[in-house]
C-alpha positions as CSV (number, residue, x, y, z in Angstrom):
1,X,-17.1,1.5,15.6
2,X,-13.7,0.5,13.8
3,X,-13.7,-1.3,10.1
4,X,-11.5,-4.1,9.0
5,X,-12.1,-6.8,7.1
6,X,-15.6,-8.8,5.7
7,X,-14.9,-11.7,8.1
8,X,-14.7,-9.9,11.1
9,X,-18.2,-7.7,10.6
10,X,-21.6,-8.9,9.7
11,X,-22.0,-5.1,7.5
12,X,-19.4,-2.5,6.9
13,X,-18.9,-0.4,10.5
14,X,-21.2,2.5,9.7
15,X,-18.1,5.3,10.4
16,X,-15.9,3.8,7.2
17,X,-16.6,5.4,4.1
18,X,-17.4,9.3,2.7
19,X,-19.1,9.0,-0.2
20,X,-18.7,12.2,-2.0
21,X,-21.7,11.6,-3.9
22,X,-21.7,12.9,-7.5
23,X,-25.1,11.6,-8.5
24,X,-28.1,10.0,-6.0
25,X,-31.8,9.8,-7.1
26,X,-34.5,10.7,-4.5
27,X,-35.6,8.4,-2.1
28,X,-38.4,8.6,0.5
29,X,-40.8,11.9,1.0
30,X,-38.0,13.9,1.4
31,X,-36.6,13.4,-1.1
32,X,-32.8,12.3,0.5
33,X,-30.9,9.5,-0.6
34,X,-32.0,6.6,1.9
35,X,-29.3,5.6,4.5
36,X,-28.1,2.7,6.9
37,X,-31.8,1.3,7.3
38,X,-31.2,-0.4,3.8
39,X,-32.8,2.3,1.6
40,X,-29.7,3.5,-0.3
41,X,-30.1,5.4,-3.6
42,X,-28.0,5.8,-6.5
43,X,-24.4,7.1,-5.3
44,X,-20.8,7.4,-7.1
45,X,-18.0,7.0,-5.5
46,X,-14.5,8.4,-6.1
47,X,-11.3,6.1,-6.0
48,X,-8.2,7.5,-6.6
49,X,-4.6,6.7,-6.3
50,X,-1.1,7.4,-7.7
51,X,-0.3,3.9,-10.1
52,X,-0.5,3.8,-13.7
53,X,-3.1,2.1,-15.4
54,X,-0.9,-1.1,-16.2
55,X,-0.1,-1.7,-12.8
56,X,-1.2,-4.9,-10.5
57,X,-2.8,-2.1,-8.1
58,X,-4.9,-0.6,-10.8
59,X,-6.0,-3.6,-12.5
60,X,-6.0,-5.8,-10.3
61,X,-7.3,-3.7,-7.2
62,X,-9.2,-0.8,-8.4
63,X,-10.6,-1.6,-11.4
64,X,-11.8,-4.9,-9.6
65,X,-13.2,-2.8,-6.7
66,X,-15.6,-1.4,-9.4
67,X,-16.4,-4.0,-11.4
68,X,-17.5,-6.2,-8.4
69,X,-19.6,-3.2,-7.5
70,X,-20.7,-2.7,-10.5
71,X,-22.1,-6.6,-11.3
72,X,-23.5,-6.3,-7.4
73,X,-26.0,-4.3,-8.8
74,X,-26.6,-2.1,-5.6
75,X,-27.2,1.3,-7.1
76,X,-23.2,2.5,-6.2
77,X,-20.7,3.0,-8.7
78,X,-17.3,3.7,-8.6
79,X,-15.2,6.2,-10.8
80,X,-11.4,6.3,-10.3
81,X,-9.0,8.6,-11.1
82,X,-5.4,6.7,-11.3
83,X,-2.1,8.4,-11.8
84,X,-2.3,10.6,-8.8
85,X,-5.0,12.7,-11.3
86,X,-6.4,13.9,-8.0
87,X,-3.3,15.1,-6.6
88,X,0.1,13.0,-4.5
89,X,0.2,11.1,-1.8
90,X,-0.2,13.7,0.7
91,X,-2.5,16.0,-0.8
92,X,-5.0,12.9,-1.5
93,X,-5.1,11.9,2.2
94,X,-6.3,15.0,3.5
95,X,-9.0,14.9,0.5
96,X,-10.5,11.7,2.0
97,X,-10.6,13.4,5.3
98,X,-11.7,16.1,4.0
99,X,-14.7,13.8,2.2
100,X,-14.0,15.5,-1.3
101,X,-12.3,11.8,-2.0
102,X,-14.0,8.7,-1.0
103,X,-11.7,5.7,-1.5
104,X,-7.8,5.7,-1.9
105,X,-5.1,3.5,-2.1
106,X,-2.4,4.3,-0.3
107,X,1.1,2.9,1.3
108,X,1.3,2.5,5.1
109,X,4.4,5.4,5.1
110,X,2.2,8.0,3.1
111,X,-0.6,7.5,5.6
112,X,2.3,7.3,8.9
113,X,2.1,11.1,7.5
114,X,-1.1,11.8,9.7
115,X,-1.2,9.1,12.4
116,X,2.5,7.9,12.5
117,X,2.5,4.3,14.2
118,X,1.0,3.3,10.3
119,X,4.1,3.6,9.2
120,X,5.7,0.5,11.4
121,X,3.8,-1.5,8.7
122,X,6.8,-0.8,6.1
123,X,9.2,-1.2,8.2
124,X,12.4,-3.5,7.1
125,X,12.0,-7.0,7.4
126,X,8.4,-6.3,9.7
127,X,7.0,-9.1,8.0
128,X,8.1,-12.3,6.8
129,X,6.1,-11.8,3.6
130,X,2.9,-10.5,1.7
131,X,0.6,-13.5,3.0
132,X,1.8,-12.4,6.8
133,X,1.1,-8.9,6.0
134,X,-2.5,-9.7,4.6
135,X,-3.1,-12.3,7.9
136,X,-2.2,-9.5,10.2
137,X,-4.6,-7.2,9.0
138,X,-7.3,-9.8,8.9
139,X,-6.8,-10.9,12.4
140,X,-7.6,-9.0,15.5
141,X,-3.6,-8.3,15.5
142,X,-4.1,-5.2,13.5
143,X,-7.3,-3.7,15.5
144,X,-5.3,-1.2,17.7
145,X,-3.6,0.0,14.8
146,X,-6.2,0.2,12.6
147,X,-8.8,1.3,15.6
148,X,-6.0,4.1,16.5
149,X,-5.8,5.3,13.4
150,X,-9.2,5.9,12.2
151,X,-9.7,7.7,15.8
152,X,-7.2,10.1,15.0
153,X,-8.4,10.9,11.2
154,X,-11.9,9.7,11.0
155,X,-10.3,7.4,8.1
156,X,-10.6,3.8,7.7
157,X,-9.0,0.9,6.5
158,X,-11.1,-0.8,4.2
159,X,-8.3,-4.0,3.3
160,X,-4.5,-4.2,2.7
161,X,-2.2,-6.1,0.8
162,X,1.5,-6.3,0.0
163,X,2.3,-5.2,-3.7
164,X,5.6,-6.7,-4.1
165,X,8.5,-7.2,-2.1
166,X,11.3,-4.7,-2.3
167,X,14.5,-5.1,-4.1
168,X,18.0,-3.7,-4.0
169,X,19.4,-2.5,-7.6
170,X,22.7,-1.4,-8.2
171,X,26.3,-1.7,-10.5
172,X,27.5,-4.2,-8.4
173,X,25.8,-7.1,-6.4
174,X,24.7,-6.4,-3.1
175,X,24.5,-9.6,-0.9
176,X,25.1,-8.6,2.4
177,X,25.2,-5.6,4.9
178,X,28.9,-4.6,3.8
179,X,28.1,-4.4,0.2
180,X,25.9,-1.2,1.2
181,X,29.3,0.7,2.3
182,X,29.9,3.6,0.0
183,X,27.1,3.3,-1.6
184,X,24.4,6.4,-2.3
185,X,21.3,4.5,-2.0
186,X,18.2,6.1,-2.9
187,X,15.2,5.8,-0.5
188,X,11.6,8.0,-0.9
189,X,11.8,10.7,1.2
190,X,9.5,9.2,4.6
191,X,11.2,8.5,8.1
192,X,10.2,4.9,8.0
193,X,11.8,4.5,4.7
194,X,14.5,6.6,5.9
195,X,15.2,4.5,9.3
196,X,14.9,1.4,7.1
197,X,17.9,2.4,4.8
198,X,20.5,3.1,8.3
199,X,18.9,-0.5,9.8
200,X,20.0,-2.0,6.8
201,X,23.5,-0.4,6.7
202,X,22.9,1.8,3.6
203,X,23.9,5.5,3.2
204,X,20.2,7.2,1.8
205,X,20.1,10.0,-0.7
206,X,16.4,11.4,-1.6
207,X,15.6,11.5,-5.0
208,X,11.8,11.8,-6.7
209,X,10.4,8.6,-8.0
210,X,9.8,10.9,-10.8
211,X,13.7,11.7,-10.8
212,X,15.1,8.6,-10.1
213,X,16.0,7.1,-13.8
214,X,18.3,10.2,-14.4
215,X,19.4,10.4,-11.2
216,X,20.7,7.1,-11.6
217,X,22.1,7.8,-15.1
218,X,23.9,10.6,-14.2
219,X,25.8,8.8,-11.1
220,X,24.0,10.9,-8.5
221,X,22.9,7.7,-6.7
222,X,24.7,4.3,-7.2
223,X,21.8,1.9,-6.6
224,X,17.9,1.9,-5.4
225,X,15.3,-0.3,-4.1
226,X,11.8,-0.8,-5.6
227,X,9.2,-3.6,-6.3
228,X,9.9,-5.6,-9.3
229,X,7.0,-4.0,-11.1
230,X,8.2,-0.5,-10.0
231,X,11.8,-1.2,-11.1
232,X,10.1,-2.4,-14.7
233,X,8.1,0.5,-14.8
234,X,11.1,2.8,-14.8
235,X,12.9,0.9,-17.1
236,X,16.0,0.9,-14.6
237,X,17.6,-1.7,-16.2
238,X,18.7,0.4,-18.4
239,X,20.7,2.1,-16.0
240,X,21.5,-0.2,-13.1
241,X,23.7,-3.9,-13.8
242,X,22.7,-6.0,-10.4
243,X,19.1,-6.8,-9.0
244,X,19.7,-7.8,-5.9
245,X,17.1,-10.2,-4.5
246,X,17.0,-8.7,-0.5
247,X,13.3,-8.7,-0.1
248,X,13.8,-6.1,3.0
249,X,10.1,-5.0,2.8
250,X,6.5,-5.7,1.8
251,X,5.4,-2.5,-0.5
252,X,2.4,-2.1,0.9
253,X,-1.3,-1.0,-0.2
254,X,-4.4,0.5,2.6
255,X,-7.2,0.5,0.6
256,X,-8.8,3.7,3.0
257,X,-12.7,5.5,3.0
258,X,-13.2,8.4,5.2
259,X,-16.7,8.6,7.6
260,X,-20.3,9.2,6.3
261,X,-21.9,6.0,5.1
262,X,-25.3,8.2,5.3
263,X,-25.6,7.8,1.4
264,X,-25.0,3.8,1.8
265,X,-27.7,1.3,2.7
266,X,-26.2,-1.8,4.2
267,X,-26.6,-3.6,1.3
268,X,-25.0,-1.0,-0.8
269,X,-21.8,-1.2,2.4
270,X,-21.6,-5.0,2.0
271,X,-21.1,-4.9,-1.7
272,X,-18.3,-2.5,-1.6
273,X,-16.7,-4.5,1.4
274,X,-16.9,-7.6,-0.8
275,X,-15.5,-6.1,-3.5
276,X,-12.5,-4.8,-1.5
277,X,-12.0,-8.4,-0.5
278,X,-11.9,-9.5,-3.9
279,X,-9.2,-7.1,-4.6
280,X,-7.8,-7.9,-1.7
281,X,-7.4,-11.1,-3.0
282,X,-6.6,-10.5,-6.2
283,X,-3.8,-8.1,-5.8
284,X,-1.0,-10.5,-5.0
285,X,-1.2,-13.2,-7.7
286,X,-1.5,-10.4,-10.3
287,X,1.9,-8.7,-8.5
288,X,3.2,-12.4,-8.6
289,X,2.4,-13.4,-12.3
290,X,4.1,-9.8,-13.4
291,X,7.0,-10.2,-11.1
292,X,7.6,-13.9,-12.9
293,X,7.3,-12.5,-15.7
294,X,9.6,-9.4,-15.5
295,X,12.1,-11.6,-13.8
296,X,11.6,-14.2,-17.2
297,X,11.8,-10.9,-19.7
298,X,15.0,-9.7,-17.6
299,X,16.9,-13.2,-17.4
300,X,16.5,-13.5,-21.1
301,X,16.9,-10.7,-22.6
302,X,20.1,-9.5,-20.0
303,X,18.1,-6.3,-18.8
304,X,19.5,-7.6,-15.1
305,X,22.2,-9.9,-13.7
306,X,19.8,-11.7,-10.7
307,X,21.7,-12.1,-7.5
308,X,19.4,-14.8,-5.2
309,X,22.2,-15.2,-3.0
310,X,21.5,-12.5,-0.6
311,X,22.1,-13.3,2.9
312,X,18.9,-11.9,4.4
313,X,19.5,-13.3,7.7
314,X,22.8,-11.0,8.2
315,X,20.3,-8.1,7.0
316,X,17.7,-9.2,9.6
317,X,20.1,-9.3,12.2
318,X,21.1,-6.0,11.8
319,X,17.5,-4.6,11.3
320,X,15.9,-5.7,14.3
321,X,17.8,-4.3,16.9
322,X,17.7,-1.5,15.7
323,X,14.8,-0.5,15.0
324,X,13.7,-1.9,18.6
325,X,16.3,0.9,19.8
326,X,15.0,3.8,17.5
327,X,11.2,3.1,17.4
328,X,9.2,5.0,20.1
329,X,6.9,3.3,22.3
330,X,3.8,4.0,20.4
331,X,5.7,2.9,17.3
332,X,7.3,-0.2,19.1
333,X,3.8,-1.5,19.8
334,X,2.5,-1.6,16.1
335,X,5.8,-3.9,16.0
336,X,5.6,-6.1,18.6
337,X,1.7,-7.3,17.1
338,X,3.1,-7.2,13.6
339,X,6.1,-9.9,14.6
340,X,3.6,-11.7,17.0
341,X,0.9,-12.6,14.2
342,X,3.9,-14.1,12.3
343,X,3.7,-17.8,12.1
């Protein structure tokens, strides 16, 4: 059975999570942990992910995940591991396949990585904005996708939500295609993200996230793109004049459990759906009050000149083409439902 959201199950599919259970007490004669027929015992999830602590996606998704578990009282707990403390991006996905992690959070490219028509969800300009992104993945829009995917890993997708838009940075302003020309632009190192930067007329240079702050002090790339919470968290304002309001993508967040609900009574699967959805929820307005507030911090105190005058509709123009002409068919798919659930 596939997984999506609360709304569109009665339980949680019984093929969605792997609980890697660190502690269960005894239940029945012999002695195992009770399963879908509702006698669950005590289990502990693992959560991990790769953002700090102070970040909309930690406090705001995560730690909400476990507290509404938590005050659900359902004998599951959930302990999470933030800062990519259980390894990157890559390494992590393969551990929830692998059912040595239960739950991460992850973006749509990281997880293209091991079924590849997930990444279409970052592509440029895909979707109008973070509410579209969240409808398509609560509608039946996103069931192929999401259906395809957990085929192909045994993995699936719990929720989504967009974590910010993403925004150009650079010494100069950067309104329209043009402005792009002669500029190293640094992109993270994935094909979608890579396709999105020659849609969108830029030249990209890979650099580490890690990297990126010196890279940009030293002159080895002239600009970037980021969320506003990212670009705060690096302190690029120190290094870059011009944010450049293009809003080219939705960052997204998967919120992804591998199979092996055995450990989980329904009750126990409904609580952690619900609290998903409460993240789900609660992801955005956090991202929205820190973004208002960065932006506030920035305009006052001179961190960033704001351009708001991008012409996104000469970017769009460009993007859509072609990416029609370099997705493949399985890839053009994802895209057609993606632009069809916009309103």
């Amino acid at each position: 059975m596939s997984i999506h959201f609360r709304h569109k199950r009665s339980v949680l599919a019984a093929s969605v999570l792997m609980p890697l259970v660190l502690a269960t007490a005894c239940g029945g004669d012999d002695g195992s942990a009770g399963g879908a027929d509702g006698g669950g015992g005590e289990v502990e999830l693992t959560l991990a992910h790769s953002y700090t602590e102070q970040q909309p996606q930690h406090r705001c998704g995560a730690q909400v995940i476990a507290d509404e578990i938590a005050a659900a009282d359902v004998g599951v707990t959930v302990e999470i591991y933030p800062n990519s403390q259980l390894g990157g991006d890559a390494d992590r996905i393969q551990s929830v396949v692998s059912g040595d992690v239960d739950i991460d959070i992850q973006g749509a490219s990281a997880l293209g990585a091991v079924y590849e028509p997930m990444s279409v969800v970052d592509a440029a300009y895909a979707f109008e904005d973070g509410e579209h992104l969240a409808r398509f993945f609560d509608s039946e829009a996103s069931d192929e996708l999401t259906q395809g995917f957990q085929d192909a890993t045994g993995v699936g997708v719990l929720g989504a939500w967009s974590a910010g838009a993403r925004q150009f940075t650079a010494n100069e302003p950067i309104r329209e295609p043009a402005d792009l020309e002669g500029l190293r632009m640094r992109f993270p190192n994935s094909e979608q993200y890579l396709m999105n930067a020659r849609a969108l007329g830029a030249d990209p240079t890979e650099v580490a996230y890690e990297e990126l702050y010196l890279a940009l002090q030293q002159g080895i790339v002239d600009g970037q793109e980021n969320p506003i919470v990212n670009i705060d968290a690096q302190n690029l304002g120190e290094v870059q004049e011009y944010l450049s309001m293009s809003s080219h993508q939705e960052n997204s967040n998967l919120v992804i459990a591998g199979p092996g609900v055995e450990e989980l009574s329904d009750e126990q699967r409904e609580a952690l759906d619900a609290a998903v959805d409460a993240a789900v929820e609660q992801v955005p307005q956090c991202v929205e009050e820190d973004e208002q507030r960065i932006l506030d911090e920035w305009t006052s105190g001179g961190a960033f000149e704001v351009v708001e005058d991008v012409d996104t509709d000469a970017f769009r123009e460009r993007v859509e083409p072609y990416l029609r002409e370099n997705f493949s068919d399985e890839q053009l798919a994802v895209y057609e439902a993606i632009r069809g659930s916009a309103e």
